[in-house]
VOLUM-939905 format. One record per residue (C-alpha): x, y, z; chain; residue in one letter; residue number from 1. Coordinates in nm, 4 decimals. Example, Ala and Ser with C-alpha at 12.3 -4.5 7.8 and 13.67 -1.06 7.14 Angstrom:
// residues 2
{{1.2300 -0.4500 0.7800} A A 1}
{{1.3670 -0.1060 0.7140} A S 2}
//
This chain:
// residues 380
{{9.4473 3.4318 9.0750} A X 1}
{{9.2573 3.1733 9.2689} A X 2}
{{9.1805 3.1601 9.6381} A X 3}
{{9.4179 3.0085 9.9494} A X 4}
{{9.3367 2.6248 9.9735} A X 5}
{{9.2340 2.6363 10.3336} A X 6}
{{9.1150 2.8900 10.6097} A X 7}
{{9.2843 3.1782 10.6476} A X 8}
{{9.2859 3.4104 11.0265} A X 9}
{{9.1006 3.7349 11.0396} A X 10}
{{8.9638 4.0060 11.2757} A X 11}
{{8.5789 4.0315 11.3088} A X 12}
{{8.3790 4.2627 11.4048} A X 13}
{{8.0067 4.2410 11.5236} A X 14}
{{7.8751 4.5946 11.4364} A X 15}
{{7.7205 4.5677 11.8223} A X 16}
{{8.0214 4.6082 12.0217} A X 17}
{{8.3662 4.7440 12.0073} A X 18}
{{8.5194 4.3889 12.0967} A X 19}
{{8.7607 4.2519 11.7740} A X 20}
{{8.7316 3.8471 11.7017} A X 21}
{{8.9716 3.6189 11.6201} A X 22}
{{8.8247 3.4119 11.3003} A X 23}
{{8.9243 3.1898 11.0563} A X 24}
{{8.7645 3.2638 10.7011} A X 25}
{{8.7003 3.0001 10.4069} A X 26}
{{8.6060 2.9988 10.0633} A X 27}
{{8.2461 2.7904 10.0105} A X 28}
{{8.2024 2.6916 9.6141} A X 29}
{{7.8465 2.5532 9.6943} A X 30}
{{7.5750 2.8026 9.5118} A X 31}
{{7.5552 3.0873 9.5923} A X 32}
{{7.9530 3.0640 9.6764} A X 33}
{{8.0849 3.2648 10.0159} A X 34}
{{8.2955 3.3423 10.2523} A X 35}
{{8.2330 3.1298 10.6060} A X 36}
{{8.2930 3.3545 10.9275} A X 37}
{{8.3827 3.0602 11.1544} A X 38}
{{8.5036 3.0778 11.5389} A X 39}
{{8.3870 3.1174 11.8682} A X 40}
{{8.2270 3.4433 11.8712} A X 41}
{{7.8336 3.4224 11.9101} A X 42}
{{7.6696 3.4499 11.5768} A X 43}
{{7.9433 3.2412 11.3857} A X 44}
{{7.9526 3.0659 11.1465} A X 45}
{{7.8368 3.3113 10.9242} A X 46}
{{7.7951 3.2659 10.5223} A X 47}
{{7.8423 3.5988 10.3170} A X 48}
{{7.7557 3.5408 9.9613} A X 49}
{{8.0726 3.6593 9.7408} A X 50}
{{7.8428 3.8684 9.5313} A X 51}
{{7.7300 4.0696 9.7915} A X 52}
{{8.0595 4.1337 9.9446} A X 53}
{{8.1125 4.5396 9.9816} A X 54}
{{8.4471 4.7389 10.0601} A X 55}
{{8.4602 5.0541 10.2763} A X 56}
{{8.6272 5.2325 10.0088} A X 57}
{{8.7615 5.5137 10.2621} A X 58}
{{9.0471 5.3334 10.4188} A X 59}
{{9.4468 5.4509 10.3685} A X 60}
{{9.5541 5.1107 10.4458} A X 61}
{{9.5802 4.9303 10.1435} A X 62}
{{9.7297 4.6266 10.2978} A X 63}
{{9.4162 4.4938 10.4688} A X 64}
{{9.1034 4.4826 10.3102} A X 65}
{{8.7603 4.6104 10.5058} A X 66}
{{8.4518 4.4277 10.3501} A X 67}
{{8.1129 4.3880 10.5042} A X 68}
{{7.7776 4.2613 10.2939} A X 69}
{{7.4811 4.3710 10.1595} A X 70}
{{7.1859 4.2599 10.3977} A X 71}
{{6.8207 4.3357 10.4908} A X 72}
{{6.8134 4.7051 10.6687} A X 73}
{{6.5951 5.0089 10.6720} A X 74}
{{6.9445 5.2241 10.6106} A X 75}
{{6.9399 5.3655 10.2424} A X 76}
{{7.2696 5.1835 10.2333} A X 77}
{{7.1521 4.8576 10.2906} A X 78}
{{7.4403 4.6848 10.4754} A X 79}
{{7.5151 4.4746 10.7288} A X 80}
{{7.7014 4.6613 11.0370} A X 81}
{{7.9274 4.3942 11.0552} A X 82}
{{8.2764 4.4257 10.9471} A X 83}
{{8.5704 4.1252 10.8569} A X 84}
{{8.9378 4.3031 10.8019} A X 85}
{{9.1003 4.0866 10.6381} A X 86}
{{9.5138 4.1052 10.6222} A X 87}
{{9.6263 3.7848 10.4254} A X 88}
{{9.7763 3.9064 10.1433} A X 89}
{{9.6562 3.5808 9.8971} A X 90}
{{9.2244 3.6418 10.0111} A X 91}
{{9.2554 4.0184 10.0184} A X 92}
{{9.4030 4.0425 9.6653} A X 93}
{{9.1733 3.7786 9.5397} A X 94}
{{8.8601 3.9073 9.6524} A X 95}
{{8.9881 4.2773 9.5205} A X 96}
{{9.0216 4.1226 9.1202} A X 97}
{{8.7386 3.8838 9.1416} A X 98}
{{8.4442 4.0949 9.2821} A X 99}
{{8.3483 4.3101 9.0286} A X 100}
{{8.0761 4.4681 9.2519} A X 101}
{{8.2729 4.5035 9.5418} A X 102}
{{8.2905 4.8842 9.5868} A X 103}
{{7.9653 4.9764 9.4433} A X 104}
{{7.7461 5.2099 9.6181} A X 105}
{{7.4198 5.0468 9.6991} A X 106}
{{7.1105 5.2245 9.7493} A X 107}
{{6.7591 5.1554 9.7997} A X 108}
{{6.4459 5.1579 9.5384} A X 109}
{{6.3440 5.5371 9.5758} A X 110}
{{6.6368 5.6112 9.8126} A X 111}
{{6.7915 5.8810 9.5276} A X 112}
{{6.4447 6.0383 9.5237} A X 113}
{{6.4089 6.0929 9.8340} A X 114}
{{6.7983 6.1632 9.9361} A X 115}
{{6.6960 6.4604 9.6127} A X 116}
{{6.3621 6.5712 9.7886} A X 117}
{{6.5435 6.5937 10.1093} A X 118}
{{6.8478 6.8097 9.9562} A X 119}
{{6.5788 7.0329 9.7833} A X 120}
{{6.4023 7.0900 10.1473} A X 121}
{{6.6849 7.1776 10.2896} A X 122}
{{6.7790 7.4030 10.0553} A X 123}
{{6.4647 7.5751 10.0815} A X 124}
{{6.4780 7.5945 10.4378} A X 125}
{{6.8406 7.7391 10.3851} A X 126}
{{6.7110 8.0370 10.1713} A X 127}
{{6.4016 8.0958 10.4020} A X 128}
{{6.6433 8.1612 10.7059} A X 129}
{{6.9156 8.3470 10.4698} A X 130}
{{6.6756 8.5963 10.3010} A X 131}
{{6.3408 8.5907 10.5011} A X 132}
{{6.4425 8.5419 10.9040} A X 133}
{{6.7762 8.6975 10.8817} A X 134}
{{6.6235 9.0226 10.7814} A X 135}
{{6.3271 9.0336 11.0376} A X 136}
{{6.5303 8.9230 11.2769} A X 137}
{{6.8296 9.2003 11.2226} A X 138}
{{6.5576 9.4904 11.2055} A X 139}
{{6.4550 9.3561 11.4964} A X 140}
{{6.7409 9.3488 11.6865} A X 141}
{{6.8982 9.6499 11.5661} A X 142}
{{6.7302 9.8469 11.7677} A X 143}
{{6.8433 9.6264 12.1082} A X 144}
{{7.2280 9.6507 12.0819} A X 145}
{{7.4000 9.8636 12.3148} A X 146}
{{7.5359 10.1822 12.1343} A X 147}
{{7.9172 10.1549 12.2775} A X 148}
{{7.9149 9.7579 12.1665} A X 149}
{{7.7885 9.9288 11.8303} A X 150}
{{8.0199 10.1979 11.8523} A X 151}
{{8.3378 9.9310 11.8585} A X 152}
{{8.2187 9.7516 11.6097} A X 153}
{{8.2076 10.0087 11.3681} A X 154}
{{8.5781 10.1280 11.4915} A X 155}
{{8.6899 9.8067 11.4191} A X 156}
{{8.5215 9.8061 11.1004} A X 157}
{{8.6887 10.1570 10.9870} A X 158}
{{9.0574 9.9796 11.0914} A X 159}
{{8.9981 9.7446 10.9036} A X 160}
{{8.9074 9.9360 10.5529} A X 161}
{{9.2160 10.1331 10.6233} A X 162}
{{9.3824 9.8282 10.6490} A X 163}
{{9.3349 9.7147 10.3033} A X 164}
{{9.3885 10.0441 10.1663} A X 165}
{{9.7182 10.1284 10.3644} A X 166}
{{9.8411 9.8047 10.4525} A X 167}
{{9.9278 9.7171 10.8048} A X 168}
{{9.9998 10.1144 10.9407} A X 169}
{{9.6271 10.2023 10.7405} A X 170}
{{9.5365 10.4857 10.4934} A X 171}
{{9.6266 10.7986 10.6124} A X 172}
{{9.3549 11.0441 10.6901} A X 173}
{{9.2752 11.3666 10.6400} A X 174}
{{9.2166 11.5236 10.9605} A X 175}
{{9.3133 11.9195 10.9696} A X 176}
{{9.1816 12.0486 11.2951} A X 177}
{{8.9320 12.3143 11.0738} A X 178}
{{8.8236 12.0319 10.7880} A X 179}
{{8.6973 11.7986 11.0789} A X 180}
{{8.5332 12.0789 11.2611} A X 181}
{{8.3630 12.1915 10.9384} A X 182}
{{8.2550 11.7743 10.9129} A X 183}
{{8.1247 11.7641 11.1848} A X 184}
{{7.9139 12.0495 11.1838} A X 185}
{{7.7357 11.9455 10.8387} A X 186}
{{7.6484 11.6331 10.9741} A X 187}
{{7.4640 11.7840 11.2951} A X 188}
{{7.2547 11.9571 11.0543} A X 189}
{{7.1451 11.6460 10.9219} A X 190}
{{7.1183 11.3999 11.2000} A X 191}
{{6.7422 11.3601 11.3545} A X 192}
{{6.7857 11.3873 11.7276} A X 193}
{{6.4622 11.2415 11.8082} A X 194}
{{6.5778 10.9180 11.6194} A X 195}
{{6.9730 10.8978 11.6957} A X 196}
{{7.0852 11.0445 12.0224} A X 197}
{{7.4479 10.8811 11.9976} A X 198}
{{7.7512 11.0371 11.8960} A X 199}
{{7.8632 11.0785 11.5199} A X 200}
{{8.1925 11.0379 11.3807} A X 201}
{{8.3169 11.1645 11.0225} A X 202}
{{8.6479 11.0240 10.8984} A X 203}
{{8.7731 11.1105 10.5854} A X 204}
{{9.0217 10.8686 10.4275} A X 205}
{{9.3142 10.9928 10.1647} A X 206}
{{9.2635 10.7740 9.8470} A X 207}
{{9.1060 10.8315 9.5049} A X 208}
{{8.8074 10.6116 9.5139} A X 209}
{{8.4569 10.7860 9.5197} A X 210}
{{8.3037 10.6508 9.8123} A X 211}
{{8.1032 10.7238 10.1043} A X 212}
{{7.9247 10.5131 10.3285} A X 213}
{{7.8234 10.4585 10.7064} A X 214}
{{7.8978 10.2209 10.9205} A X 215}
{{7.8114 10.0866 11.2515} A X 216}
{{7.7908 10.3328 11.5285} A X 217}
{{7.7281 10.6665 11.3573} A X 218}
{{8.0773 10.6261 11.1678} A X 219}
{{8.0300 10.8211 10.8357} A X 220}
{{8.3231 10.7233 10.5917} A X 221}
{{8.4297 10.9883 10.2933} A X 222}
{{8.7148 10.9209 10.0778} A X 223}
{{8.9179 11.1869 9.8978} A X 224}
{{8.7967 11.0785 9.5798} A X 225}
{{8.4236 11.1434 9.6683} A X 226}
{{8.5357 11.4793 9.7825} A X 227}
{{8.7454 11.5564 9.4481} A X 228}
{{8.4624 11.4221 9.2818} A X 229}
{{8.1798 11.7121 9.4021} A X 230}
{{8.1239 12.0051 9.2337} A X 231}
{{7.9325 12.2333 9.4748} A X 232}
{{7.9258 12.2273 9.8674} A X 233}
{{7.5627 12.1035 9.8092} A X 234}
{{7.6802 11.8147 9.6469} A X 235}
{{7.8625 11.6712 9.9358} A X 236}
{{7.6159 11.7586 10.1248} A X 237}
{{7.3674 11.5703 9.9895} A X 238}
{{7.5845 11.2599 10.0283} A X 239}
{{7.6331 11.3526 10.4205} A X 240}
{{7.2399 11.3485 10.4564} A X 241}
{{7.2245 11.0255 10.2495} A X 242}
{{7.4544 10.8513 10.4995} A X 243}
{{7.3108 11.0144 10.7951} A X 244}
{{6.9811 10.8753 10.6545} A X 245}
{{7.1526 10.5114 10.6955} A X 246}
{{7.2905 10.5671 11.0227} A X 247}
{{6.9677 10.7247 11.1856} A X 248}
{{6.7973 10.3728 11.0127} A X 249}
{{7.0703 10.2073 11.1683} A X 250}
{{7.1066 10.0418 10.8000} A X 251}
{{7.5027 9.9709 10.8911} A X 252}
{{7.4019 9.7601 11.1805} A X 253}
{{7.0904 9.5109 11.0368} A X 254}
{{7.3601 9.4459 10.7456} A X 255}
{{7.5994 9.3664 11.0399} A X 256}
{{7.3354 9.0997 11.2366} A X 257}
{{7.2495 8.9760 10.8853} A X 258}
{{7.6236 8.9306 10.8203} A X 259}
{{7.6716 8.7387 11.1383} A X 260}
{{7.3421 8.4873 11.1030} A X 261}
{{7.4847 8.4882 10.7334} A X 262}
{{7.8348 8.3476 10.8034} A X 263}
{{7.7200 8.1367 11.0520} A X 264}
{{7.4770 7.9350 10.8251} A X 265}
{{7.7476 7.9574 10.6161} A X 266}
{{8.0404 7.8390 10.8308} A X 267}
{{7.7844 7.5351 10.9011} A X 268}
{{7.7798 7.4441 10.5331} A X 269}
{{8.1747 7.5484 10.4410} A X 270}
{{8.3682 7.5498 10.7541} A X 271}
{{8.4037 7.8586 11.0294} A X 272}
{{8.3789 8.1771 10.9301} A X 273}
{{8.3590 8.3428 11.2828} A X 274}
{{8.6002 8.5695 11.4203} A X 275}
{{8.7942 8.8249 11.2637} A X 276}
{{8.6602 8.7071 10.9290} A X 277}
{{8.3356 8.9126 10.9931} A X 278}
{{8.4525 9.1680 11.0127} A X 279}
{{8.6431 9.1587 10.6887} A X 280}
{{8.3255 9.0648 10.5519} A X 281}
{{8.1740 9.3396 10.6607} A X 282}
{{8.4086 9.6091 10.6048} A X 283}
{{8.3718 9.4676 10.2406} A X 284}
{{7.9725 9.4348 10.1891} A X 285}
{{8.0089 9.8248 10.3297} A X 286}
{{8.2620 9.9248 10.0484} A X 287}
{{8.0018 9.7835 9.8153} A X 288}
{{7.7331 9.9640 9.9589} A X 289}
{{7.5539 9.6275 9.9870} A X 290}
{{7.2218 9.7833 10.1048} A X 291}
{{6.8532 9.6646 9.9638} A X 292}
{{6.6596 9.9476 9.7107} A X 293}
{{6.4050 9.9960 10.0129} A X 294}
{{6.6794 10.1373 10.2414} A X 295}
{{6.8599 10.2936 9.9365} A X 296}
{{6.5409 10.4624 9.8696} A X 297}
{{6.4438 10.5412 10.2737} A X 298}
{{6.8331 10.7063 10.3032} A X 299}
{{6.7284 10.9569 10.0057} A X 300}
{{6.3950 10.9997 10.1272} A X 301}
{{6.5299 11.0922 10.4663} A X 302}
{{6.8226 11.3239 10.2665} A X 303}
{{6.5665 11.4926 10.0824} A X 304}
{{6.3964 11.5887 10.3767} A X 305}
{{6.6778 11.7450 10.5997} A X 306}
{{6.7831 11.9375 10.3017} A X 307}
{{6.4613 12.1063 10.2585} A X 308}
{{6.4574 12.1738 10.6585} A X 309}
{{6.7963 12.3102 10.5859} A X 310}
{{6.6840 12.5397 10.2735} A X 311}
{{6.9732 12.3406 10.1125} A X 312}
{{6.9200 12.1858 9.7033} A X 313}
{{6.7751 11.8404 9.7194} A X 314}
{{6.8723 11.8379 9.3434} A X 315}
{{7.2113 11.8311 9.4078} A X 316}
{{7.2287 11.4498 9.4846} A X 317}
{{7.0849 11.3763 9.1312} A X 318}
{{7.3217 11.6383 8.9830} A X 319}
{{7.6127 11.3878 9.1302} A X 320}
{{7.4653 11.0855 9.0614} A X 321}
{{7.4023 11.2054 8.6840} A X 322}
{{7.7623 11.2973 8.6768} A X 323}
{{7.9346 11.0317 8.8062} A X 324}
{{7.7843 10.7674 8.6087} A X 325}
{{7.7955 10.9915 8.2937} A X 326}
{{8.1837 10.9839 8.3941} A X 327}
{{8.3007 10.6841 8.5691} A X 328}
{{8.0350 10.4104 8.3815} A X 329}
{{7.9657 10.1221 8.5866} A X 330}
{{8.2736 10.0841 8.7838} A X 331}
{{8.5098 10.3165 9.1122} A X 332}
{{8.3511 10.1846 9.4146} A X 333}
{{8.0165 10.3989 9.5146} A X 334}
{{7.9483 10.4945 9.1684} A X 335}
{{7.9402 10.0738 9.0651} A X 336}
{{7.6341 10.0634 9.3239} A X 337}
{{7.4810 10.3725 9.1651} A X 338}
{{7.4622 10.3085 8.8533} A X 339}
{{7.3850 9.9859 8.8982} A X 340}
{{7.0920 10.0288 9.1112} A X 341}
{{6.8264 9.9636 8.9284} A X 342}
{{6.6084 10.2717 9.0323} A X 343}
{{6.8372 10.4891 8.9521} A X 344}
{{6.6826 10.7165 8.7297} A X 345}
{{6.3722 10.7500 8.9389} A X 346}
{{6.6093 10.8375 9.2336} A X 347}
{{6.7610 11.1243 9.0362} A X 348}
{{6.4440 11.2277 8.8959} A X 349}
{{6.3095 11.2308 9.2431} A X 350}
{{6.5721 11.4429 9.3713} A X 351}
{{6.5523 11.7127 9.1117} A X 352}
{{6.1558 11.6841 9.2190} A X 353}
{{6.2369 11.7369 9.6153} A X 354}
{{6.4402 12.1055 9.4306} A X 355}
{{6.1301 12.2758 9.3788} A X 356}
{{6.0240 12.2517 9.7748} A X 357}
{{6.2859 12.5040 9.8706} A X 358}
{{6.1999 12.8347 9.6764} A X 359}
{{6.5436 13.0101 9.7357} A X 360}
{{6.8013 12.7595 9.8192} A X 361}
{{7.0930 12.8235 10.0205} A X 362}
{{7.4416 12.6764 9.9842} A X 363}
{{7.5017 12.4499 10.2811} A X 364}
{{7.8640 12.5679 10.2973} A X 365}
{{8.0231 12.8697 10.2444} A X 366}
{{8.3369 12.8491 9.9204} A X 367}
{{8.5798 12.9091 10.2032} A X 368}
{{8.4284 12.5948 10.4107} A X 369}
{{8.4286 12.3957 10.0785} A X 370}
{{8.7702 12.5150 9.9584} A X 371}
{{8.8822 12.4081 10.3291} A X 372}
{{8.7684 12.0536 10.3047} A X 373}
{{8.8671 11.9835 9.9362} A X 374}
{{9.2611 12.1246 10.0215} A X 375}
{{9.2410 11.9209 10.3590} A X 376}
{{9.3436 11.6369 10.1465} A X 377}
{{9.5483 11.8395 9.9258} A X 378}
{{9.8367 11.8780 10.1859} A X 379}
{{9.7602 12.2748 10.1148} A X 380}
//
């Protein structure tokens, strides 16, 4: 394929302003050969070396062709900001099968290096905010959000769990007028007034996954499973003080703010992720009981320490957490982040240790009480 004989009309563009140019182009066989710009637009003629011709490669027209040429810049695409569309079918399609270099990437000595270094800072400045400055800054603030914005947030959270359990009408509850009553009262015994003064609600959900956890705004989660799942009142006890321990620490809440600074570096990088979205991400990282060992550890602490107040077992949390991984292995929802943890056995040795502070234990429900909430799910 060889080139027209003569000049052919294209549009021109100066890279300075948005004004297109009427030009004629021309094939020049004199070493180095080139395209000559030629009209009346300032800055023409122009000779662009055939060899250093460049495409934009990102156009959907494939009837014109978009070329510029390789110049003296400080870019790390060295290119001249000046752009010749060209339409005549007989230059365009000559110019595509004869420049062999025409849509390669050009780059600067160094320019991958440092392009590298730079993607390596900012990934380093990435993980610095994700796992350093999100957490101080969610303990931190914590402690400053209003407890009725907290409160709805954890509502909504609840609706949503429901919501993938039960589909759009939710998981049905089990809410006997005596059951929630005898809830309620364990966790008062647990709760630390001087360190939570807001109101807590227990919610027990009907499904066969053992699983407890708290969420935002004193909302304590059980499901039936967890309940089915306990051998002794102690037993479920012990899990009430452990998630009374996270909602006194206001654990749900710093895992909320670190979710939201979270998706939002995220929804920079991938796209948005605000909205409803966080809370579905939320609602999940609960289910998984995505807490860090230190507030794991703090939530027992705080368990084992109410219980002994109360003259109830410590012991009985390890008792459960022995029993449920001997059972279940490594999977079912709260017993996958048990057995899991990786300080697991000191937690249930620990436990077991707290025992021997209460002399002459007391059961922290009577077998009527426990009976009461075990059938409340029962339909009994």
């Amino acid at each position: 394929m060889r080139p027209p004989e003569g000049p052919v009309a294209a549009v021109f563009f100066d890279g300075q302003t948005s004004s297109r140019h009427e030009v004629s182009v021309s094939v020049d066989w004199r070493t180095p050969a080139a395209l000559i710009l030629d009209g009346t637009t300032p800055g023409l003629p122009r000779r662009w070396p055939l060899d250093r011709l460049r495409a934009l490669s990102d156009r959907a027209d494939v009837k014109t062709l978009v070329v510029t040429v390789v110049a003296d810049t400080e870019d790390e695409a060295p290119r001249d900001p000046a752009r010749l569309v060209i339409a005549d079918p007989a230059l365009r399609d000559w110019i595509r099968t004869s420049r062999p270099d025409l849509f390669r990437r050009d780059l600067r000595e160094g320019a991958r290096f440092r392009l590298a270094t730079r993607a390596i800072g900012a990934l380093a400045a990435f993980l610095v905010i994700l796992f350093v400055l999100l957490p101080q800054m969610a303990n931190t603030l914590a402690g400053l959000i209003p407890a009725e914005r907290e409160a709805q947030l954890g509502k909504a959270t609840v609706r949503q769990i429901e919501m993938v359990f039960g589909g759009s009408g939710g998981i049905a509850r089990c809410e006997t007028q005596d059951a929630l009553a005898i809830w309620n009262a364990l966790a008062e015994r647990f709760v630390d007034r001087a360190a939570y003064d807001a109101p807590l609600t227990v919610i027990v959900l009907d499904d066969p996954m053992v699983n407890a956890f708290a969420a935002p705004g004193g909302h304590i989660v059980f499901f039936r499973g967890m309940i089915d799942a306990a051998q002794s009142p102690d037993e479920l006890a012990a899990v009430m003080a452990h998630e009374v321990g996270h909602v006194v620490a206001r654990d749900p809440t710093r895992l909320m703010l670190r979710s939201v600074g979270s998706v939002g570096l995220l929804g920079l990088l991938l796209g948005d992720f605000a909205g409803g979205g966080l809370i579905v991400i939320l609602a999940d990282q609960l289910l998984d009981s995505s807490y860090s060992s230190e507030a794991e550890l703090q939530a027992d602490a705080y368990a084992f320490e109410r219980m002994v107040a109360e003259g109830i077992d410590p012991g009985a949390l390890g008792d459960l957490f022995g029993r449920l991984r001997d059972r279940h292995g490594d999977v079912d929802g709260l017993v996958s982040h048990i057995v899991t943890h990786p300080s697991l056995s000191e937690r249930m040795a620990e436990a077991r240790r707290q025992s021997e502070r209460v002399g002459n234990p007391s059961p922290a429900l009577t077998e009527a009480q426990f009976e009461t909430l075990k059938a409340s799910c029962r339909g009994d």
